[in-house]
C-alpha positions, 0 to 999 in steps of 0.5 A: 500500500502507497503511504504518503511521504513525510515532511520531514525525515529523521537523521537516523532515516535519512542515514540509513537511506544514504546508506542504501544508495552507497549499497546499491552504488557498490553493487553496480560498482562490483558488477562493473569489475565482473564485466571486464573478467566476462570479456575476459572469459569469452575473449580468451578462454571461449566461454559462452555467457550462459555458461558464465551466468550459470556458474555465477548463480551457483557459485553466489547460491552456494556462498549465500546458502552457507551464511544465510541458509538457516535464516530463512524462515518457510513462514515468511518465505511461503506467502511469497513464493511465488513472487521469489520465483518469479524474481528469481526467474527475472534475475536469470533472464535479464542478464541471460537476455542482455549476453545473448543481445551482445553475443549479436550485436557486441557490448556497446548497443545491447548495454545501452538499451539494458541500462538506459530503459530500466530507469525509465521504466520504473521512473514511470511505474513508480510516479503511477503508483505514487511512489515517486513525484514527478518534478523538474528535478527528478527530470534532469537527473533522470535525463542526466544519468542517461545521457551520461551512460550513453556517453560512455558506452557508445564512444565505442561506436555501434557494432555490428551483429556476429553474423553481419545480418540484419536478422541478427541485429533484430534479435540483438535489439529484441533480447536486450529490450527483453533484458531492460523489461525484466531488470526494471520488474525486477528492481520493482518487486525486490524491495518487497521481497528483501522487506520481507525475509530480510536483505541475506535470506532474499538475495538467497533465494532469488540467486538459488532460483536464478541459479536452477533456471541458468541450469535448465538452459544447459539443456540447450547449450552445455555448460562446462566448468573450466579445466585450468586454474584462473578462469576457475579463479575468476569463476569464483570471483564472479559467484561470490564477489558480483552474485552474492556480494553485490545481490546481496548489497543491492537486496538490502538496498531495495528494501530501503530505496525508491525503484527510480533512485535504485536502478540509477545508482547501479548504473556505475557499472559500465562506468567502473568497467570503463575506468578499470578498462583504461587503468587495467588494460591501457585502453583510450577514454575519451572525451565524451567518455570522461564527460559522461562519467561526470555527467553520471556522476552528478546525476547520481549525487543528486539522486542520492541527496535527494533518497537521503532527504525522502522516506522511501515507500514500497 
């Protein structure tokens, strides 16, 4: 039920909601390195992102199951078992969508799409459910944040589809629109969810049930484990660094933030990937790039004053 935003909002609460957006910051910030070891694995190992995503899940549900495993109560998780399997099943899909989109048409236009549309999505469902007010402010950041993520990811300029046919760029486009639909239900339900059960048993859940639907997708491509010591490494570092830590970080994110403000606040991921692609592997940031990046940056700060400054509703 939507309850109506207080005039005033206390220290502690506005703490704790600051506190939220740094968590949500950090999980974009953590998927933002995993991008980079993906690239990684399907460059140099041959590794199909499906392959990677199932791994990831698994690694991350393991990790969470063994810290968080005996705090989830059947009780709580009864009544909403079938929103965690549909989250869940969200979860899986929309990163699924967004790799089967770049596997067509390269990085650039598949994560445009993927980040850029969310926030808008629940910008628009949020200000229907009155969740969120529509004002000038909230426009600009709003238009800021992704003109500045546009920047960044498209100073690579379009790429074409594997197959070089226009069939393959139709499909590329539809997965990653699939993908943007997904990641905004997603952030839309899981606060709700980490409410719920608590931020530890909610990011369990949903990355087990993220994990089992990754798995039936070998079904139709096999998935492999690596056979030598560092894509098992990095394999590891994907499962428990960007699955559980950052799920996890963004789970008890959600259950404290409004949609609008979570999903802006994760899209320091292709900002991260793109700044430790110029420290790590010497390549040129450009100028818009760099405008970009300052342009987010902004656009994120203000966000953040203002989630601090508002008691979030769910």
């Amino acid at each position: 039920m939507t309850t109506s935003t207080s005039a005033s909002v206390s220290p502690a609460q506005s703490s704790s909601t600051g506190l939220a957006f740094l968590a949500a910051c950090g999980a974009g910030v953590l998927w933002g390195t995993g991008a980079l070891i993906v690239n990684l694995l399907v460059e140099k190992h041959g590794f199909t992102p499906a392959n990677i995503s199932f791994w990831r899940f698994l690694v991350g549900a393991v990790v969470l199951l063994a810290v968080f495993g005996r705090q989830i109560s059947w009780g709580r998780l009864r009544p909403l078992l079938g929103t965690v399997l549909m989250a869940g099943l969200a979860m899986a899909g929309y990163v699924l969508l967004w790799f089967l989109g770049i596997e067509q048409m390269g990085a650039a236009v598949p994560t445009l799409i993927a980040l850029c549309l969310p926030p808008v999505i629940v910008t628009a469902i949020a200000v229907a459910r009155g969740q969120e007010r529509a004002d000038l402010q909230l426009l600009l950041v709003l238009v800021g944040a992704i003109v500045g993520t546009v920047l960044i990811v498209l100073q690579h300029g379009p790429h074409a589809s594997s197959n070089g046919s226009a069939n393959g760029i139709t499909l590329g486009i539809a997965f990653s629109i699939g993908s943007a639909l997904l990641y905004a239900g997603f952030s839309t339900i899981s606060g709700r969810i980490s409410v719920a059960l608590g931020a530890g048993p909610a990011t369990t859940c949903l990355t087990v049930v993220a994990a089992a639907a990754m798995g039936l997708f070998g079904l139709y491509r096999p998935l492999a484990w690596p056979s030598d010591v560092p894509p098992q490494a990095w394999f590891l570092y994907l499962g428990v660094v960007t699955a559980a830590l950052a799920l996890l970080a963004f789970s008890w994110g959600a259950a404290r933030l409004k949609p609008t403000a979570l999903t802006v606040a994760t899209l320091l991921e292709p900002l991260t990937a793109v700044v430790l692609s110029t420290l790590l592997l010497g390549q040129h940031l450009g100028v818009t790039q760099w405008f970009g990046g300052v342009l987010l940056l902004l656009s994120i700060f203000v966000l953040g004053k203002r989630a601090a400054g508002k008691a979030p509703t769910h």
